[in-house]
LOFI-216537 format. One line per field, with one value per atom (N, C-alpha, C): atom name; residue number from 1; x negated, y, z negated. Coordinates in Angstrom, 2 decimals. Layout:
N
atomo <- (CA,...) .
num <- (NUM,...) .
xx <- (X,...) .
yy <- (Y,...) .
zz <- (Z,...) .
END
This chain:
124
atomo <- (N,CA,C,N,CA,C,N,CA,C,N,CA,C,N,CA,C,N,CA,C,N,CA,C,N,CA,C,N,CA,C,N,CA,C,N,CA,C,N,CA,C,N,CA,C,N,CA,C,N,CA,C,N,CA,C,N,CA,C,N,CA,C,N,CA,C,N,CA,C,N,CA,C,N,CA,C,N,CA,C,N,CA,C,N,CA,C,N,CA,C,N,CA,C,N,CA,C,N,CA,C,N,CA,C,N,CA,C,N,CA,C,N,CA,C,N,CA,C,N,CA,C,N,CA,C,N,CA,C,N,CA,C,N,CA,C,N,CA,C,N,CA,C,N,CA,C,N,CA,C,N,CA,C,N,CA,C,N,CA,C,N,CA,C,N,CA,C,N,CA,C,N,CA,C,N,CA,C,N,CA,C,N,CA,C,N,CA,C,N,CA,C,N,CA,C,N,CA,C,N,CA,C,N,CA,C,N,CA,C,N,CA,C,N,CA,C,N,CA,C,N,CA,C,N,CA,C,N,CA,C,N,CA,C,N,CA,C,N,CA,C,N,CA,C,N,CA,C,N,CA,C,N,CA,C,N,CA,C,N,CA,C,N,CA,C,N,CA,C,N,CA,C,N,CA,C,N,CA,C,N,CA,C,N,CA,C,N,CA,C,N,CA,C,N,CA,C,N,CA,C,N,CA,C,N,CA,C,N,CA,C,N,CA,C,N,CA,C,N,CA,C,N,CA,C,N,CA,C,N,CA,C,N,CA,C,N,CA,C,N,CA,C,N,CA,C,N,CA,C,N,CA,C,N,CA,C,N,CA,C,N,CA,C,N,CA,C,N,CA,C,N,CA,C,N,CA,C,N,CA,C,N,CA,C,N,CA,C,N,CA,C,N,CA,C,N,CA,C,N,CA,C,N,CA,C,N,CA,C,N,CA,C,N,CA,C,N,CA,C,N,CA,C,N,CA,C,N,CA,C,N,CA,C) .
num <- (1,1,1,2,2,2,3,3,3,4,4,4,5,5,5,6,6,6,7,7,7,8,8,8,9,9,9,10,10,10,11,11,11,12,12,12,13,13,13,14,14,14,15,15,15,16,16,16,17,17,17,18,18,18,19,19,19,20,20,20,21,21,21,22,22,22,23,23,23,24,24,24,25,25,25,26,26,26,27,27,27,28,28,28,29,29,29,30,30,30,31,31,31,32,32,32,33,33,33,34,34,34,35,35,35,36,36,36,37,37,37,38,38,38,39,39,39,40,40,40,41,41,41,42,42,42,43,43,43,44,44,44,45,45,45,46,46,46,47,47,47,48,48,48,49,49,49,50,50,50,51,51,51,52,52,52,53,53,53,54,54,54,55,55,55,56,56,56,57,57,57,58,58,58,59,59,59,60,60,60,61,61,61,62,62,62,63,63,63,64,64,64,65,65,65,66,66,66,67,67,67,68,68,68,69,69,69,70,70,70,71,71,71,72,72,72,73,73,73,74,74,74,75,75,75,76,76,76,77,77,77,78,78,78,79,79,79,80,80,80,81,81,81,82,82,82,83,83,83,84,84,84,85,85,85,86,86,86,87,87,87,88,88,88,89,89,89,90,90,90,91,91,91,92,92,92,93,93,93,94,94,94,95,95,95,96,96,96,97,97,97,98,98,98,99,99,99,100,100,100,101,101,101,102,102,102,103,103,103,104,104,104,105,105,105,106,106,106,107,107,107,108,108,108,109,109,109,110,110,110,111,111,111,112,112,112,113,113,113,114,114,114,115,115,115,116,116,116,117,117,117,118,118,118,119,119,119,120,120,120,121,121,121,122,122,122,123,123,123,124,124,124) .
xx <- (-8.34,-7.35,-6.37,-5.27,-3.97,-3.84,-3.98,-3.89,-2.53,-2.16,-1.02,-0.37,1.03,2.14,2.24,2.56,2.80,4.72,4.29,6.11,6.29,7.46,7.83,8.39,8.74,9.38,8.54,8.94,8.46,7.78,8.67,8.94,7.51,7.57,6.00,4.80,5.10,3.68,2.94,3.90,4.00,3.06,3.72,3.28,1.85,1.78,0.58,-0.49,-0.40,-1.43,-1.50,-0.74,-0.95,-2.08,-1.96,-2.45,-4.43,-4.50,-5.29,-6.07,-5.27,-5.80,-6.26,-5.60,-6.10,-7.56,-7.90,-8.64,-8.23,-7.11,-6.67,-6.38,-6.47,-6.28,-4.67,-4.01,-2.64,-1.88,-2.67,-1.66,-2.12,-3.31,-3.28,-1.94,-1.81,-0.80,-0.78,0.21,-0.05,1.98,1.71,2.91,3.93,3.08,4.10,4.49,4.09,4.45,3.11,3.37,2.04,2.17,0.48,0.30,0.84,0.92,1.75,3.43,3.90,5.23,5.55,4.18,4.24,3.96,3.94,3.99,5.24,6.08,6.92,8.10,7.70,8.86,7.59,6.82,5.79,6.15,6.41,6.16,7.54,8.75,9.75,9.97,8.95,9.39,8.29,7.62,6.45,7.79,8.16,9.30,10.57,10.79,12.21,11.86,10.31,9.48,9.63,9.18,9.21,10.19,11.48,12.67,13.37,12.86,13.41,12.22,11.21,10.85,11.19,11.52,11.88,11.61,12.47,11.91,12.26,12.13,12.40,13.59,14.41,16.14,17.15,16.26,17.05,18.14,19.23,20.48,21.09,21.13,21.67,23.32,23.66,25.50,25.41,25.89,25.52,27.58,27.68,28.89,29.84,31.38,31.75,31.78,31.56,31.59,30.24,28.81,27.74,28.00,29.12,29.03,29.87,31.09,31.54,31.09,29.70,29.38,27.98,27.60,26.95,27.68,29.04,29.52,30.03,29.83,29.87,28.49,27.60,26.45,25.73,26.69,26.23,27.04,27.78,28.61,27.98,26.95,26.36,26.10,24.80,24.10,25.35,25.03,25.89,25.26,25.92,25.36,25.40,24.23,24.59,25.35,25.69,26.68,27.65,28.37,30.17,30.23,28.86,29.73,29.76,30.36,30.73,30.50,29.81,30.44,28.96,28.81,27.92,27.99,29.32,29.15,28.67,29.07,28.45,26.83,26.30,24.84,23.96,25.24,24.54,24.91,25.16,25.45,24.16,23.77,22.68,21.66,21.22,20.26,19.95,21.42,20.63,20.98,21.41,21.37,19.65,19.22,17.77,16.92,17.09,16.33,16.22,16.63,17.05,16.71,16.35,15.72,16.82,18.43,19.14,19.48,19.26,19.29,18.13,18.50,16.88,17.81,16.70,17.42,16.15,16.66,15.99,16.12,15.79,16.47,18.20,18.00,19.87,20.69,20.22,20.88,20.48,21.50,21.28,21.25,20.14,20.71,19.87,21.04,20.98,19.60,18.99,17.79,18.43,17.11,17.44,18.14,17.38,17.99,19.82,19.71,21.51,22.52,21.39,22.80,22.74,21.73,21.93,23.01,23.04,24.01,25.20,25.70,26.77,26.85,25.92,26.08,26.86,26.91,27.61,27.30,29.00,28.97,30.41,31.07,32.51,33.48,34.08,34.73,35.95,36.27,37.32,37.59) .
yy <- (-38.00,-38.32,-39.35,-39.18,-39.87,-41.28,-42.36,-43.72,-43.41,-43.75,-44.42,-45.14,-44.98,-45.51,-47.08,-48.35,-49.43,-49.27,-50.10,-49.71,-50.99,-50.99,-52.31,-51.74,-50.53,-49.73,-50.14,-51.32,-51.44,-50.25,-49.25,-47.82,-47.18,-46.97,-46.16,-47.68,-48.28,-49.29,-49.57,-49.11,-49.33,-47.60,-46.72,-45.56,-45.16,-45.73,-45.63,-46.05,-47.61,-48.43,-47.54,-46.88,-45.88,-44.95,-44.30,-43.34,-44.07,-45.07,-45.57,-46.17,-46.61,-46.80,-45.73,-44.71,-43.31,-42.38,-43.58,-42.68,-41.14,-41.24,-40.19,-40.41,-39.64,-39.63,-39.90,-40.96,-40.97,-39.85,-39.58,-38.67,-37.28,-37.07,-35.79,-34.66,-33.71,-32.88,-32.18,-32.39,-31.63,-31.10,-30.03,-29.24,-29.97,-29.47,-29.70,-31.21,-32.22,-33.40,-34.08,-35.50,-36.73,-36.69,-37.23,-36.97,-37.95,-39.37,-40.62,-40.64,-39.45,-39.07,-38.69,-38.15,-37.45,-38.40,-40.09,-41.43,-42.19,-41.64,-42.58,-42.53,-41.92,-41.96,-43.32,-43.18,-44.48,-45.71,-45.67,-46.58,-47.30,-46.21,-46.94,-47.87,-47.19,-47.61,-49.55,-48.95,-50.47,-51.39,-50.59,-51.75,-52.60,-50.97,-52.27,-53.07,-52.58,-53.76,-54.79,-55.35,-56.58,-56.95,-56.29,-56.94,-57.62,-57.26,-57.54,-58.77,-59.19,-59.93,-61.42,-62.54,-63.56,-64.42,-64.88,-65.76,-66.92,-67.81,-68.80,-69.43,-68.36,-68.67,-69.00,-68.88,-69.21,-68.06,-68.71,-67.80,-68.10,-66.88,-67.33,-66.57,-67.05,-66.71,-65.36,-64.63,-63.48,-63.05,-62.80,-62.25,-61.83,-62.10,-60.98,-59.50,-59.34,-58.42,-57.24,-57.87,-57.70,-56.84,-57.92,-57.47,-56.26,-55.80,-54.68,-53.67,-53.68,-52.54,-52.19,-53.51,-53.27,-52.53,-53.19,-51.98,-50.71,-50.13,-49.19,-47.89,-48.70,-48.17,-48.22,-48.59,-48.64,-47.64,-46.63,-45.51,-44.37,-44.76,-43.69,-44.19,-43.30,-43.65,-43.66,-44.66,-44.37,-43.87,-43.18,-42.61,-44.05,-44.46,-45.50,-44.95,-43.63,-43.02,-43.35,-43.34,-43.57,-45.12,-46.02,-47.54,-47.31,-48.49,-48.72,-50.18,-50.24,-51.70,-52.54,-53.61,-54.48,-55.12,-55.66,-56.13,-55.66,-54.06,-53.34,-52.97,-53.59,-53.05,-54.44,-56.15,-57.19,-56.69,-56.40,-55.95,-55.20,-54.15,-53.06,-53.89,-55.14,-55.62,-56.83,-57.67,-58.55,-58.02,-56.85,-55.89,-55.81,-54.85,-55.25,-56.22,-56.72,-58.28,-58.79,-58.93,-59.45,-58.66,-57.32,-56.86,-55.78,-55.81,-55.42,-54.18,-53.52,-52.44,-51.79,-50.39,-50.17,-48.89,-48.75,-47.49,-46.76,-45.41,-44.86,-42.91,-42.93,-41.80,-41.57,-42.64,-42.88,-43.22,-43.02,-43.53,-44.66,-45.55,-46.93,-46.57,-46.62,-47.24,-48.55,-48.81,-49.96,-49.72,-50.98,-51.41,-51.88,-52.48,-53.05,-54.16,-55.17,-56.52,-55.92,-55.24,-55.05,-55.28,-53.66,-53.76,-54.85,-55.94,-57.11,-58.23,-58.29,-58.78,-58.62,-60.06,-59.51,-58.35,-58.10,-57.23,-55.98,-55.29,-54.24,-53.21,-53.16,-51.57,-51.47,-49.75,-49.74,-50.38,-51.14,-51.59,-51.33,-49.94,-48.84,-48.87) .
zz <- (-48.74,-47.75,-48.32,-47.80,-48.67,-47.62,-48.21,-47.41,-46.21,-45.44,-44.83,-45.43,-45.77,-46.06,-45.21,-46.47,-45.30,-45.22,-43.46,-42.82,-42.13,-42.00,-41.04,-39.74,-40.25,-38.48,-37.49,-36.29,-35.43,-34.17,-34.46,-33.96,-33.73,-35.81,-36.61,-36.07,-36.26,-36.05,-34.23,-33.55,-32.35,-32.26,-32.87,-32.27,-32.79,-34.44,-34.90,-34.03,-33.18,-32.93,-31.46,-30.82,-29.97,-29.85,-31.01,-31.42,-31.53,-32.27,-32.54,-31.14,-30.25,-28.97,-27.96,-28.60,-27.75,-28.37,-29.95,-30.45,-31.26,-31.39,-32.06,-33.64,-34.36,-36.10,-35.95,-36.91,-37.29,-37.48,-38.67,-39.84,-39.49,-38.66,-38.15,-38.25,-38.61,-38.04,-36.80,-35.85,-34.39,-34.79,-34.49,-34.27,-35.42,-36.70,-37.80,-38.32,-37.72,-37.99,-37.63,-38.13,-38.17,-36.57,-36.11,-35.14,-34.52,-35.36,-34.31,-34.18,-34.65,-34.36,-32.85,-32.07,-30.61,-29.94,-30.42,-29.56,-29.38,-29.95,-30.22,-29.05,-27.97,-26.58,-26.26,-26.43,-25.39,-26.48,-27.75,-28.52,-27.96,-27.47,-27.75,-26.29,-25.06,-23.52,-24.11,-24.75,-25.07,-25.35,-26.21,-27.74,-26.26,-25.62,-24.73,-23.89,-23.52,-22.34,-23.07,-24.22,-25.04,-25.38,-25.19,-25.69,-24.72,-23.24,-21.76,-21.74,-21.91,-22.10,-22.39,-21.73,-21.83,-23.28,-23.41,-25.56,-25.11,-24.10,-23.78,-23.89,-23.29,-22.91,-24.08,-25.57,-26.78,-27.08,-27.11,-27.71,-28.84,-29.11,-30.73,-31.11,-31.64,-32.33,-32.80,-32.38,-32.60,-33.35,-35.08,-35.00,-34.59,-34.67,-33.42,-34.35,-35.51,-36.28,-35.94,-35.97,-35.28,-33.58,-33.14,-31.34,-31.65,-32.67,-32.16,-32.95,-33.67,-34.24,-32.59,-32.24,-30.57,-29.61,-29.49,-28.68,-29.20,-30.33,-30.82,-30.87,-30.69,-30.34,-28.98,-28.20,-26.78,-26.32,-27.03,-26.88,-27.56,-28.55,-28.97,-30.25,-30.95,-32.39,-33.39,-34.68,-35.51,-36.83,-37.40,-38.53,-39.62,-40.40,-41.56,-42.53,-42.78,-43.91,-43.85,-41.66,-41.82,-42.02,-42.27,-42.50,-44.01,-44.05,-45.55,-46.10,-47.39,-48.24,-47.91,-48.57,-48.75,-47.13,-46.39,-45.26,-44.48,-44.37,-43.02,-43.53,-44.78,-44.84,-44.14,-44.25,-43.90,-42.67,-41.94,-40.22,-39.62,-40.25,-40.37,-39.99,-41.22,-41.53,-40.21,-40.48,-38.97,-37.80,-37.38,-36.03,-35.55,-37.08,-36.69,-36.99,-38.33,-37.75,-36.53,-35.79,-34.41,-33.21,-33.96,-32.55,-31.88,-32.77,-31.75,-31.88,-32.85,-33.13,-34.05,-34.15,-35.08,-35.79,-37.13,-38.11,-38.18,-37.66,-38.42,-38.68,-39.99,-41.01,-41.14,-41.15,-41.70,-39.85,-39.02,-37.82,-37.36,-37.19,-36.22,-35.03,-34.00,-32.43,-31.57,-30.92,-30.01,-29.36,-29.44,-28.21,-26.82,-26.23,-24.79,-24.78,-26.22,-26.03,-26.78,-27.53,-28.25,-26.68,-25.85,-24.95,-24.19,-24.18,-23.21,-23.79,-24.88,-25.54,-24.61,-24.24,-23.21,-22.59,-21.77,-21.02,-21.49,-22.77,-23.02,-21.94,-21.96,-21.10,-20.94,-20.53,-20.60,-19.75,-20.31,-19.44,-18.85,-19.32,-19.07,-17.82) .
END
C-alpha cells in the first residue's frame, strides 16, 4: 500500500479526518477517485463554520490589492493561469494564508471569512 501523500490543503485534511471519523479507508477508490474526495462538500461546510467563528475581534490590514482580487472572487473562481507575475503569486499566497481564499488545482476561490472581508457583495 502506497503511504498518503503529506498536504497542507486544509480542504484534503479536513476531508481525510472525515473519512477517518466515519471509519472509512482514505485512499480507498469509490467511483473512480480517493475515497476522501466524496467528503469534501462536508469538509468544506466544517472549514466555513470555523471561519465564521470568532478570533477574538483581531483585524488585520488586509491590501487593497488583496481586497480587489476578493472582490473578484466573490463574482466567481479565478483561474491562477489569468494572474500574472511574482505579485499576483504574493496575493495567491497571503489570500490563503489568511484563510481568505483557497487554491485548488489551479483555481482560487473565496471562503466565508474572504467574503466577510468588508462585507463583499455587488454593489451595483
Amino acid at each position: 500500500m502506497t503511504p498518503a501523500r503529506k498536504t497542507n490543503d486544509p480542504r484534503e485534511l479536513a476531508a481525510r479526518a472525515l473519512c477517518r471519523f466515519h471509519g472509512v479507508p482514505e485512499d480507498t477508490q469509490f467511483e473512480g477517485k480517493p475515497m476522501w474526495m466524496s467528503y469534501l462538500d462536508e469538509a468544506d461546510a466544517v472549514l466555513a463554520a470555523v471561519a465564521l467563528a470568532p478570533d477574538e475581534g483581531q483585524l488585520e490590514y488586509v491590501p487593497v490589492r488583496a481586497y480587489h482580487v476578493l472582490r473578484r472572487l466573490s463574482e466567481g473562481d479565478i483561474g491562477t493561469d489569468t494572474m500574472h507575475g511574482r505579485e499576483d503569486e504574493g496575493l495567491v499566497r497571503f489570500l490563503v494564508s489568511r484563510g481568505l481564499a483557497v487554491e485548488t488545482d489551479g483555481v482560487l476561490k473565496i471562503t466565508v471569512a474572504g467574503k466577510a472581508i468588508g462585507e463583499i457583495e455587488d454593489e451595483r
